[in-house]
KOLTILO-506270 format. One record per atom (N, C-alpha, C): residue in one letter; atom name; x, y, z. Coordinates in pm, 1 decimal, m for minus. Atoms other than C-alpha are relative to their C-alpha. Layout:
residues N
REC/a/CA/X/Y/Z
...
END
This chain:
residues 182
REC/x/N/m54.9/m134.7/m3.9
REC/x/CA/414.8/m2245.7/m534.5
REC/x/C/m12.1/68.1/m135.2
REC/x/N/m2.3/m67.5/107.5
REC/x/CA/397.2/m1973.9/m782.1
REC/x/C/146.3/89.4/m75.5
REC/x/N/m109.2/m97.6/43.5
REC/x/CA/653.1/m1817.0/m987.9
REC/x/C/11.8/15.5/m152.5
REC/x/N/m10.3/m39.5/96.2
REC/x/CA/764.6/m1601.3/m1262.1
REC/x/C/92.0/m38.9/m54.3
REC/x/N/m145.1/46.5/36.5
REC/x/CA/1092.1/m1781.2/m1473.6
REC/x/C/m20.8/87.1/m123.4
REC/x/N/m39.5/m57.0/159.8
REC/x/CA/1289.5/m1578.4/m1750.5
REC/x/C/m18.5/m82.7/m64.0
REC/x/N/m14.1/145.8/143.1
REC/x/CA/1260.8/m1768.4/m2049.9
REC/x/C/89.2/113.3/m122.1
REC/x/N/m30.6/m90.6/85.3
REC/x/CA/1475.4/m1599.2/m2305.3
REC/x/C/m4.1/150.9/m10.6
REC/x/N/5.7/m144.3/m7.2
REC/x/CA/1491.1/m1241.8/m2167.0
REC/x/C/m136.8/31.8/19.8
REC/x/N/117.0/m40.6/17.1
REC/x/CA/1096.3/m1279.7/m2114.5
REC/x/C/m43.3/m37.9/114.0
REC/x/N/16.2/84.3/m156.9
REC/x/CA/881.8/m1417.3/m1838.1
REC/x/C/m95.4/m125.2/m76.7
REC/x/N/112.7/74.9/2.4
REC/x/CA/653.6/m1712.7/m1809.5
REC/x/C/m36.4/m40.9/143.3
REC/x/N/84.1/63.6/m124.4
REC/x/CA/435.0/m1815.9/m1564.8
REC/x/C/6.8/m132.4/76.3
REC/x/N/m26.7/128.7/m38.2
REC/x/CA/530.4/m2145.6/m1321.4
REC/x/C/m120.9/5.6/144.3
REC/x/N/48.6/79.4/m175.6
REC/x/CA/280.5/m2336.4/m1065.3
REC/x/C/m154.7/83.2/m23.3
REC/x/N/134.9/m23.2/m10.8
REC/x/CA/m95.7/m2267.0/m975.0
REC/x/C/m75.9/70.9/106.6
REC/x/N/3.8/m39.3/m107.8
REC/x/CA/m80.7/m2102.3/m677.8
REC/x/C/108.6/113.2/19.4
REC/x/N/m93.0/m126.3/30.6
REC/x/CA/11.3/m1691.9/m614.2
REC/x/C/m31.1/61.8/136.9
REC/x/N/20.1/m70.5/m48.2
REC/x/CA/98.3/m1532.0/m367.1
REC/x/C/m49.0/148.1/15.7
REC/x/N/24.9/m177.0/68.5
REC/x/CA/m126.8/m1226.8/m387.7
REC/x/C/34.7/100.6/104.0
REC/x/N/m55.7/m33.9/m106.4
REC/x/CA/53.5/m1068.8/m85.5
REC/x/C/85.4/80.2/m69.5
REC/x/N/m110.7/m14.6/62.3
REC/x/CA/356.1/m1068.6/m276.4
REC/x/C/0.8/110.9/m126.2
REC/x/N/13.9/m95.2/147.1
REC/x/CA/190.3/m932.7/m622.0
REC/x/C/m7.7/110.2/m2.7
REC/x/N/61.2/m94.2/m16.6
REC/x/CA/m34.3/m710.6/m474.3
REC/x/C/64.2/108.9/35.5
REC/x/N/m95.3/m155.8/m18.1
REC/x/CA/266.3/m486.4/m310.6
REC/x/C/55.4/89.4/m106.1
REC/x/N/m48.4/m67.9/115.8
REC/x/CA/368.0/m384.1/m638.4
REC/x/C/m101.1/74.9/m129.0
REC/x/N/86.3/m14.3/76.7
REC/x/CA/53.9/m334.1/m783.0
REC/x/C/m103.8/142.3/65.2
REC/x/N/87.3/m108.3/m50.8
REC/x/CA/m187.6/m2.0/m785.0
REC/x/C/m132.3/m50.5/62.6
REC/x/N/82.0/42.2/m22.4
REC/x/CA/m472.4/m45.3/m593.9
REC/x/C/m109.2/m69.6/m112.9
REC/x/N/67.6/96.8/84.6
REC/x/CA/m726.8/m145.6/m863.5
REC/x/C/45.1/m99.1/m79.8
REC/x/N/m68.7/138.9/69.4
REC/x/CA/m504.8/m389.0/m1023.9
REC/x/C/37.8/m82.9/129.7
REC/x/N/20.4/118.9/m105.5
REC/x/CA/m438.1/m536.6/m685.0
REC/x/C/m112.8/m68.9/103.7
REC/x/N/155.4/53.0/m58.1
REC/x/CA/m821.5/m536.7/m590.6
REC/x/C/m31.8/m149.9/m101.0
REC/x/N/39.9/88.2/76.7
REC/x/CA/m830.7/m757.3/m909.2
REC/x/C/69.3/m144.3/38.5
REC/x/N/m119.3/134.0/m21.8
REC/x/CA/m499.4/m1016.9/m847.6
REC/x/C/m111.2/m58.8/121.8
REC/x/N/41.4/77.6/m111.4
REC/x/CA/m695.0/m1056.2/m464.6
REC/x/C/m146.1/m77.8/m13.6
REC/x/N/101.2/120.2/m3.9
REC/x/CA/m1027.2/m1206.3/m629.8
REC/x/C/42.0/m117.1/m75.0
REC/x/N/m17.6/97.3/91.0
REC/x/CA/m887.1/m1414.4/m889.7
REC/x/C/m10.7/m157.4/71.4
REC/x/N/m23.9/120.0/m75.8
REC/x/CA/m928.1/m1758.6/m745.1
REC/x/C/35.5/m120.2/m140.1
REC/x/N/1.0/124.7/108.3
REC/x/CA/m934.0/m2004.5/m1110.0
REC/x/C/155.8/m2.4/m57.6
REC/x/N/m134.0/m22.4/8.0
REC/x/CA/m564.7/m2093.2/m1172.5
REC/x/C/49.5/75.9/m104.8
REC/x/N/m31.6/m44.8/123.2
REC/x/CA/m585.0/m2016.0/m1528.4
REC/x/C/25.9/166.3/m16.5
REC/x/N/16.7/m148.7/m51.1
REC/x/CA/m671.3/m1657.8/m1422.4
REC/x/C/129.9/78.6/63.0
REC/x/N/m130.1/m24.2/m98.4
REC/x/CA/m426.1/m1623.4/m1145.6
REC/x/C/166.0/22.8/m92.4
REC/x/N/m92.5/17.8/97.7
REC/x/CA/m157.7/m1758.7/m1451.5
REC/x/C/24.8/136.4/m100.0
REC/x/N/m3.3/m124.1/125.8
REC/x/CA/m217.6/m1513.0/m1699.9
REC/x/C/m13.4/143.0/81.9
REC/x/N/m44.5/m121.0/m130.4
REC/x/CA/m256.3/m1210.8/m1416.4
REC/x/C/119.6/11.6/m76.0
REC/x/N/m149.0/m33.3/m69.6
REC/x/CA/76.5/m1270.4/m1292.4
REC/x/C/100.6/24.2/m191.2
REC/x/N/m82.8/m7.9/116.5
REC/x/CA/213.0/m1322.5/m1706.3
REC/x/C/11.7/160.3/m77.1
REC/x/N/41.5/m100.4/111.5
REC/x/CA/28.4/m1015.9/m1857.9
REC/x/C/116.0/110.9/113.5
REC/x/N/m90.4/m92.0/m103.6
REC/x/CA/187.2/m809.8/m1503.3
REC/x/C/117.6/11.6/m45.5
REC/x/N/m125.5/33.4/34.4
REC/x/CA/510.9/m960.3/m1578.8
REC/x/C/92.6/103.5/m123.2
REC/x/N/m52.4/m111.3/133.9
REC/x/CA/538.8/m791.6/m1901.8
REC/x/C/m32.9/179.8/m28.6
REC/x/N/19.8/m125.5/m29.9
REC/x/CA/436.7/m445.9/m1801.1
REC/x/C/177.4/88.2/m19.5
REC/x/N/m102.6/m102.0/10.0
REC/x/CA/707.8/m143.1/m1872.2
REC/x/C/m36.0/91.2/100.0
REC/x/N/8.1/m43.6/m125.3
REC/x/CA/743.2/26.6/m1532.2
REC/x/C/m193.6/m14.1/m3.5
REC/x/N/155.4/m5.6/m95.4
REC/x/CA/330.5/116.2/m1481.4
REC/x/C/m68.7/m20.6/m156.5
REC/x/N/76.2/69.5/157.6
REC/x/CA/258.6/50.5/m1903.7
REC/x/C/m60.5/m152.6/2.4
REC/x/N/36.7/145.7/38.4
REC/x/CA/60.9/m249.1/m1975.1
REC/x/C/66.1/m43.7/m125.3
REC/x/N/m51.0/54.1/95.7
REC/x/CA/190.3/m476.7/m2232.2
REC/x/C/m21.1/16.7/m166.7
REC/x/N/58.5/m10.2/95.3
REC/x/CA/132.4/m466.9/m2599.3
REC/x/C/m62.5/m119.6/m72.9
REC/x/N/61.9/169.2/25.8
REC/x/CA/m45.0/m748.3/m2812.8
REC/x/C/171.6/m29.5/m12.1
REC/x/N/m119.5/10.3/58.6
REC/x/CA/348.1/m749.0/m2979.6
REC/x/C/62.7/m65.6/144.5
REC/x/N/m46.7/94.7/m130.1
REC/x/CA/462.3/m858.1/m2596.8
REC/x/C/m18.5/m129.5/23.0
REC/x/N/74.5/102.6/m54.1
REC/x/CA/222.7/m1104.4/m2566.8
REC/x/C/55.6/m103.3/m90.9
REC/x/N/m74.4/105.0/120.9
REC/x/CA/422.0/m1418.1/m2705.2
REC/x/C/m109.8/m175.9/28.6
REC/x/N/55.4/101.2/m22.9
REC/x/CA/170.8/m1756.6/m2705.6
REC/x/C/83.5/m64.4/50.1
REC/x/N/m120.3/90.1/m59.9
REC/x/CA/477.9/m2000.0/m2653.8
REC/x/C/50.7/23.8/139.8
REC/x/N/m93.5/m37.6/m143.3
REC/x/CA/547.4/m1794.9/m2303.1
REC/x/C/m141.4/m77.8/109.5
REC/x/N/128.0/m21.2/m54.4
REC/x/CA/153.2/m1874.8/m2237.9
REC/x/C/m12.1/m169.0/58.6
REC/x/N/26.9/133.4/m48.8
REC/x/CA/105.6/m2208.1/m2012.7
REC/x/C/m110.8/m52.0/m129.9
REC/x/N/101.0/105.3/122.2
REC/x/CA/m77.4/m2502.0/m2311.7
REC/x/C/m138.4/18.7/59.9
REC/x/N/108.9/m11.4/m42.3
REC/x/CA/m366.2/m2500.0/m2084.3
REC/x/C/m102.4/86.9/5.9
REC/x/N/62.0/m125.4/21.6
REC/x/CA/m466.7/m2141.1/m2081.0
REC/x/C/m20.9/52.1/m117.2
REC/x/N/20.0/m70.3/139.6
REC/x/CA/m467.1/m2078.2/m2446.6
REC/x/C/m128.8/m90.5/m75.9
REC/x/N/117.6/53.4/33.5
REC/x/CA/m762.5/m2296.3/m2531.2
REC/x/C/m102.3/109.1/44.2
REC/x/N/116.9/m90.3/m77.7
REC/x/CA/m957.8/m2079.6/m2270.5
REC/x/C/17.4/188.6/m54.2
REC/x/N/m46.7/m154.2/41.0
REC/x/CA/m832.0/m1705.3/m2449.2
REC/x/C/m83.4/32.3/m91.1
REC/x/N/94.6/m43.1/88.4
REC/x/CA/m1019.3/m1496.9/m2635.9
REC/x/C/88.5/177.9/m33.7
REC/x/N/m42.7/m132.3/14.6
REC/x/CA/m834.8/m1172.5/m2770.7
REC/x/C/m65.3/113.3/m108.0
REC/x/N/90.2/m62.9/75.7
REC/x/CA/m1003.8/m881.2/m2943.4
REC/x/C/77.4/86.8/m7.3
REC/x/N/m22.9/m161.7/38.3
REC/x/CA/m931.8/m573.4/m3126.3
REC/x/C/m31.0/75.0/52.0
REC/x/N/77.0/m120.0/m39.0
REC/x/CA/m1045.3/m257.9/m2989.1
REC/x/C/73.7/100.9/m133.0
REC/x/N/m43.8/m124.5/79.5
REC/x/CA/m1069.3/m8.8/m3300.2
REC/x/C/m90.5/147.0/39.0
REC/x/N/70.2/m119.3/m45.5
REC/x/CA/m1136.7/329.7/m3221.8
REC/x/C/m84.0/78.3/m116.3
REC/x/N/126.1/m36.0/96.2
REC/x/CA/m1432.1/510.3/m3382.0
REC/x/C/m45.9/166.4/80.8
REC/x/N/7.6/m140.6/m122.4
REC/x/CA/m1472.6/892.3/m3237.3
REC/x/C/m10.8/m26.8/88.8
REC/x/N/m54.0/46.2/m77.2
REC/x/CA/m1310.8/792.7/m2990.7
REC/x/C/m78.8/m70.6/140.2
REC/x/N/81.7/83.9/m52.7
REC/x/CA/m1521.7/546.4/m2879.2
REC/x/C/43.0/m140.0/m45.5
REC/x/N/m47.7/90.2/113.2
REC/x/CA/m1419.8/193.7/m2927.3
REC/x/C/m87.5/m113.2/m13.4
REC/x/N/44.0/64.8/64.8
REC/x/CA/m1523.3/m57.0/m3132.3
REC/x/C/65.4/m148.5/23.4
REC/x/N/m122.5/166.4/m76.4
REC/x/CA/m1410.5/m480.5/m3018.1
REC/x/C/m50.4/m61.9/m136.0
REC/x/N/30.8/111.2/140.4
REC/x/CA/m1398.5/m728.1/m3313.4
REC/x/C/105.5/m91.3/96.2
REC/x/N/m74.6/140.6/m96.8
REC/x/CA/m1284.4/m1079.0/m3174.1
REC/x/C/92.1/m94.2/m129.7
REC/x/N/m150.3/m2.0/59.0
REC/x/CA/m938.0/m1112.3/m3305.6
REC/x/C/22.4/m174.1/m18.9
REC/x/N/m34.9/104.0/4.6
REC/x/CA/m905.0/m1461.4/m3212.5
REC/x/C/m111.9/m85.9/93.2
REC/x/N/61.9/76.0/m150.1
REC/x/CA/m1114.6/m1727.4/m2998.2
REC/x/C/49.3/m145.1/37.1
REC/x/N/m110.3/118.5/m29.9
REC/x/CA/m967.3/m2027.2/m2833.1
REC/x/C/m109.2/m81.0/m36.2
REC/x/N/53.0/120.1/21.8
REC/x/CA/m1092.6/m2372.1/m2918.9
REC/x/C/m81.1/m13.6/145.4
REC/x/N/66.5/79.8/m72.1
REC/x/CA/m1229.2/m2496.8/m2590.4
REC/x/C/m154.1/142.9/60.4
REC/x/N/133.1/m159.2/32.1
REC/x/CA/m1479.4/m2090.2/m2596.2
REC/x/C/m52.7/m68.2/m105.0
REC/x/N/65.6/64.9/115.9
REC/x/CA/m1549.0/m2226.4/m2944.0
REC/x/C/m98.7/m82.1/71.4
REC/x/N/102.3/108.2/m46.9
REC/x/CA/m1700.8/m2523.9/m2809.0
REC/x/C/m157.2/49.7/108.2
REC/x/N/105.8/m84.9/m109.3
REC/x/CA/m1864.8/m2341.8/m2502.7
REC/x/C/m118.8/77.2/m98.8
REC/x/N/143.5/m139.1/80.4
REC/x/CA/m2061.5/m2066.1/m2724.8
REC/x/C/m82.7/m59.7/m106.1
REC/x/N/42.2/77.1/137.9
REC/x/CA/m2090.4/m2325.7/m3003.5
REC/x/C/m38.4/123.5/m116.8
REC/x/N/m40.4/m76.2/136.8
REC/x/CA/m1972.4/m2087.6/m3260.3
REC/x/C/140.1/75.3/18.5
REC/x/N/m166.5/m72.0/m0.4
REC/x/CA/m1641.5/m1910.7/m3352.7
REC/x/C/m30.9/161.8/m27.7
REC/x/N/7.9/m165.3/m25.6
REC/x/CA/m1712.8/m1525.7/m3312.8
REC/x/C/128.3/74.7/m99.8
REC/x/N/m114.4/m103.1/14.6
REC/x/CA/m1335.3/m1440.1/m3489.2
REC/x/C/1.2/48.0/m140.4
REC/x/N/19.2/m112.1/77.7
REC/x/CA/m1314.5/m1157.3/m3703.1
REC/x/C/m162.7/109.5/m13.6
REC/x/N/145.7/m78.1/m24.6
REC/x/CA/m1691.7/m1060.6/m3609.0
REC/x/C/27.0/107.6/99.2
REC/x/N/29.8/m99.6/m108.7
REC/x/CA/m1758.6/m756.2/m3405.2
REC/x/C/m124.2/m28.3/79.6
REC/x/N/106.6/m36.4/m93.3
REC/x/CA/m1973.4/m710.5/m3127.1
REC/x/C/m159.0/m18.8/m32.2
REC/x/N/125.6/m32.4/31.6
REC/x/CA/m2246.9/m583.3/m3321.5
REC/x/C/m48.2/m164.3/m89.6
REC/x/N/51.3/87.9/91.0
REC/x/CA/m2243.1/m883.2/m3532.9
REC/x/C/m79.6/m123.2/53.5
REC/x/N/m0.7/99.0/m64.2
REC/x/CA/m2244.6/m1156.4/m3256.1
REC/x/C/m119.1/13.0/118.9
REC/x/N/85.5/m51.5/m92.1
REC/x/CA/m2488.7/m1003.2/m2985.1
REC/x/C/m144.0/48.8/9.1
REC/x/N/157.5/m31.4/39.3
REC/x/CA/m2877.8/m943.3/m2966.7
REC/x/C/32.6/160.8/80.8
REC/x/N/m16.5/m156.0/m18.4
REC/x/CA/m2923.1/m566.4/m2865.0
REC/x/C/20.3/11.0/206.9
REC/x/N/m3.3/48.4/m165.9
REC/x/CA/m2945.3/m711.9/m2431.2
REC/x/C/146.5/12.2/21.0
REC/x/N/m89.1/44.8/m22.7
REC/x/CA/m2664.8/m839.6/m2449.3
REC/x/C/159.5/82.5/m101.7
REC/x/N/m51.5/m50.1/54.4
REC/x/CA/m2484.1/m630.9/m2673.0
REC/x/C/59.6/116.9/103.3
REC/x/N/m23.5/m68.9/m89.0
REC/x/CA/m2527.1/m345.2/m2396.5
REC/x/C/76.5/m18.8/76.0
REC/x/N/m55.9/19.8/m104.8
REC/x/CA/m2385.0/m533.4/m2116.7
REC/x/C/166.1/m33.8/m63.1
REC/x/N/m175.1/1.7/37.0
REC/x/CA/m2046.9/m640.2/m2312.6
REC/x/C/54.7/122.0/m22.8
REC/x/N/m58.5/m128.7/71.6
REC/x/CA/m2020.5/m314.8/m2471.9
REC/x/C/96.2/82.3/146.2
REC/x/N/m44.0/m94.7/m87.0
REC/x/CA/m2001.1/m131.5/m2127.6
REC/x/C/108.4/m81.9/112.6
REC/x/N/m86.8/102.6/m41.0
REC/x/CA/m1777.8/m420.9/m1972.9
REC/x/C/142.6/34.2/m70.7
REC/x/N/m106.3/m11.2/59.2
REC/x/CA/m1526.5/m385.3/m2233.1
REC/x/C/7.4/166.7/m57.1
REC/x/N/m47.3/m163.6/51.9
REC/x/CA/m1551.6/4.2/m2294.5
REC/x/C/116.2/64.3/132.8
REC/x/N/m10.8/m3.3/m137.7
REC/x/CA/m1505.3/m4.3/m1917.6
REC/x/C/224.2/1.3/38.1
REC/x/N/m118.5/83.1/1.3
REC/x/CA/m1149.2/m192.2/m1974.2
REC/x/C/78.7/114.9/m128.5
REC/x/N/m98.1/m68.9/93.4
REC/x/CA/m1027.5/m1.9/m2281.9
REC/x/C/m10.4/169.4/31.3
REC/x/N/m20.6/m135.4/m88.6
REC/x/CA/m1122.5/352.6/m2160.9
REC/x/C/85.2/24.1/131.4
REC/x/N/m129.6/m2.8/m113.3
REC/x/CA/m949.4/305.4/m1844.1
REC/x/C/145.6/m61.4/m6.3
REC/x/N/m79.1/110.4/24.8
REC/x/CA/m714.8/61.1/m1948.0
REC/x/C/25.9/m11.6/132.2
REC/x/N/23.8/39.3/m157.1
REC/x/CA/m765.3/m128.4/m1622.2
REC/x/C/m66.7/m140.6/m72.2
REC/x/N/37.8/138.4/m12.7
REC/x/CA/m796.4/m476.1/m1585.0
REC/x/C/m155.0/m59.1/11.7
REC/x/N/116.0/m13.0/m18.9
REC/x/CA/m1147.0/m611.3/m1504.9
REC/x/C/m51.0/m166.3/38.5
REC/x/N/49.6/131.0/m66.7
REC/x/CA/m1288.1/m948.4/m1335.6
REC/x/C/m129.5/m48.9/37.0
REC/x/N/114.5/m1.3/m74.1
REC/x/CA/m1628.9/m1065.3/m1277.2
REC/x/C/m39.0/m170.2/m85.9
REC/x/N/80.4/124.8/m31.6
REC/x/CA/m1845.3/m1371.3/m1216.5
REC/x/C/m133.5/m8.0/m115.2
REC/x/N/125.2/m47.7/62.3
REC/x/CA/m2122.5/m1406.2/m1486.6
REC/x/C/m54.4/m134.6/m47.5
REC/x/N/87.7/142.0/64.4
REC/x/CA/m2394.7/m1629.9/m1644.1
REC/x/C/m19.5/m17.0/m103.6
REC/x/N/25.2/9.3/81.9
REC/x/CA/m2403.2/m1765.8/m1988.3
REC/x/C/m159.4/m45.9/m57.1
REC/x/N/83.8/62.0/m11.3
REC/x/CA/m2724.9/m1827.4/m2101.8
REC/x/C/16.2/m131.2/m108.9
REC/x/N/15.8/111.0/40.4
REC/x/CA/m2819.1/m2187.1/m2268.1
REC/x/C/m116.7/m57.0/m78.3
REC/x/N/27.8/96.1/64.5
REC/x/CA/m3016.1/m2339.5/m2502.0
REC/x/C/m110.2/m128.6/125.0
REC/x/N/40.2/134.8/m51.2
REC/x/CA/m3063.1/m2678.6/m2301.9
REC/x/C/m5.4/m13.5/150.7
REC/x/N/31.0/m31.3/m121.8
REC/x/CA/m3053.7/m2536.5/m1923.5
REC/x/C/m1.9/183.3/m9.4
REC/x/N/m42.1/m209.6/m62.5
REC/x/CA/m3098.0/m2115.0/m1745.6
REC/x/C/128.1/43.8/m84.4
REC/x/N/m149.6/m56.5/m57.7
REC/x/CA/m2741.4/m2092.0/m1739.0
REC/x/C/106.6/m76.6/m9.4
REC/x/N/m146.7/111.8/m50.8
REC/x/CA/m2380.5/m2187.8/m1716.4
REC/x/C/68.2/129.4/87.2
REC/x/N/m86.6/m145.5/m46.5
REC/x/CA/m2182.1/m1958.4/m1434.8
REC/x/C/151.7/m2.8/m103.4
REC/x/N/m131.5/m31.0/50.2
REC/x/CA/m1844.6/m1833.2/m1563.2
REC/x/C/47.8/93.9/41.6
REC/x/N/m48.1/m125.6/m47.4
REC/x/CA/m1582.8/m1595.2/m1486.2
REC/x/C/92.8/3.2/m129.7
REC/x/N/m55.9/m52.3/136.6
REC/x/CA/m1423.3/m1348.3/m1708.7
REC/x/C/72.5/93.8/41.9
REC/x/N/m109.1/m80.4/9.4
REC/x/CA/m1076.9/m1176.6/m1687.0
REC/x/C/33.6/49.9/m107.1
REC/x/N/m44.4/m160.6/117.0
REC/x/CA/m1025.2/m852.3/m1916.7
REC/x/C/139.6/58.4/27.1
REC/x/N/m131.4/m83.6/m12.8
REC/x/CA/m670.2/m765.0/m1964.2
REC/x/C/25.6/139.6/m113.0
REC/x/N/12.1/m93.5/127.0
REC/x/CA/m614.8/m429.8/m2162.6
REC/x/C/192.9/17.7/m38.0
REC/x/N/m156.4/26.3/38.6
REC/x/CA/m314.8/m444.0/m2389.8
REC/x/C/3.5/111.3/m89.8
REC/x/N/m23.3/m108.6/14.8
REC/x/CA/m165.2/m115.9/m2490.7
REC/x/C/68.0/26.2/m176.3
REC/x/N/m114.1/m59.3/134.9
REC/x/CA/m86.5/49.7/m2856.8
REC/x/C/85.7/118.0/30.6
REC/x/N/m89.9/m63.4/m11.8
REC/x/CA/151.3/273.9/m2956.3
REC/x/C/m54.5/188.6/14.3
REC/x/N/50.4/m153.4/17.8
REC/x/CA/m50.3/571.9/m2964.2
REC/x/C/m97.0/25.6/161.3
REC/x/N/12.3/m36.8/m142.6
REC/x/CA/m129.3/534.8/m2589.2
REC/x/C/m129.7/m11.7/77.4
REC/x/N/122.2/73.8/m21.1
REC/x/CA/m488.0/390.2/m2622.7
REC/x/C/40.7/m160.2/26.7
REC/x/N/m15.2/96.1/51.2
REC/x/CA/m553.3/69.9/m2595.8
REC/x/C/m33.9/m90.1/m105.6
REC/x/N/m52.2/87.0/127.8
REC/x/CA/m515.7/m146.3/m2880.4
REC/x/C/m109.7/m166.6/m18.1
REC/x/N/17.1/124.8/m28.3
REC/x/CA/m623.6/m493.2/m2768.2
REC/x/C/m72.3/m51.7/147.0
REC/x/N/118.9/35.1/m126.9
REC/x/CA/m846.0/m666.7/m2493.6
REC/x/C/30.2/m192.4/m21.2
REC/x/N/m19.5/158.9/9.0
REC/x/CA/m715.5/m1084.5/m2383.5
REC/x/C/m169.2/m14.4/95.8
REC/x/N/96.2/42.3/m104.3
REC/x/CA/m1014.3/m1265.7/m2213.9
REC/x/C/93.7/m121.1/44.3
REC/x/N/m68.9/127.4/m17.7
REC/x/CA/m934.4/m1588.1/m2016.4
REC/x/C/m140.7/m26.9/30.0
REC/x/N/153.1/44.4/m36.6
REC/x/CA/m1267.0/m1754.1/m1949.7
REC/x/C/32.3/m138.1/87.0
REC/x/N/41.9/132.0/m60.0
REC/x/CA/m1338.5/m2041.1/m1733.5
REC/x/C/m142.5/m34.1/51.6
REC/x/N/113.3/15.7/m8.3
REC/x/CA/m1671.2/m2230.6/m1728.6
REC/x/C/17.3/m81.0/122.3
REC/x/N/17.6/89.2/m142.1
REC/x/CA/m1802.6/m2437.6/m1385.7
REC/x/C/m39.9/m109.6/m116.4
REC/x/N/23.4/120.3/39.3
REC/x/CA/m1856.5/m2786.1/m1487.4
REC/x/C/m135.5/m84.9/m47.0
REC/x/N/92.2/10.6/21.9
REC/x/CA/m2130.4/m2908.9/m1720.9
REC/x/C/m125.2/m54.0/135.3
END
């Protein structure tokens, strides 16, 4: 079963399994198109946490976002980024990257931007992925392929949460990543 427990006036996330029935009634349509694909628990987890901490229809801020509320398991797989704005266009620098991404990308991306980390291909397709997420501030979910070195491909899926500043942009961008099995 799934559920949300206070912890200290806050929430955290319990169990691996969500009713998206339940979520989805409370949720605007495109945030509950997203809860109904999520299938990877880690995903499903952090959903229901980042939701949790919403102010009536506001998304959260990074300042909400407390690690210690964050299940041990899911914070290996996180990836959180800056979004700085640039005529008003924004700009992602990767704030933080979890250890078990580290390993995956085989390199640590944090404090690099975009431009630094990306060949000009691939630069395109994140850019408009994550402009996608901080212009709307809207959630964002999709299925994708890493490429490799030593095989094509690795599939993966990638959950975009947009986390709100005070000036009514957003601020911040969590990933949760999960790879399919070497």
């Amino acid at each position: 079963n799934f559920g949300i427990l206070p912890v200290g006036g806050k929430t955290m996330v319990e169990g691996d399994k969500i009713s998206k029935e339940r979520l989805s009634a409370a949720l605007d349509p495109a945030i509950a198109d997203i809860s109904a694909r999520l299938t990877h628990p880690h995903h499903r987890q952090m959903f229901a946490y980042w939701r949790g901490k919403f102010a009536g229809s506001v998304p959260p801020s990074r300042q909400d976002i407390d690690p210690v509320e964050i299940p041990p398991a899911i914070l290996p797989w996180l990836v959180l980024y800056t979004v700085h704005w640039v005529a008003d266009r924004p700009r992602i620098q990767f704030r933080l990257v979890g250890t078990s991404v580290v390993q995956r990308y085989h390199r640590d991306s944090t404090g690099k931007y975009f431009e630094d980390v990306y060949d000009s291909a691939m630069l395109s397709k994140q850019m408009a992925a994550f402009s996608e997420v901080a212009l709307k501030c809207q959630p964002a979910y999709a299925q994708l392929r890493l490429p490799v070195p030593e095989r094509d491909f690795i599939p993966y899926e990638r959950l975009l949460l947009p986390l709100m500043g005070e000036d009514g942009r957003v601020e911040g961008i969590i990933a949760v990543m999960s790879f399919a099995p070497h």
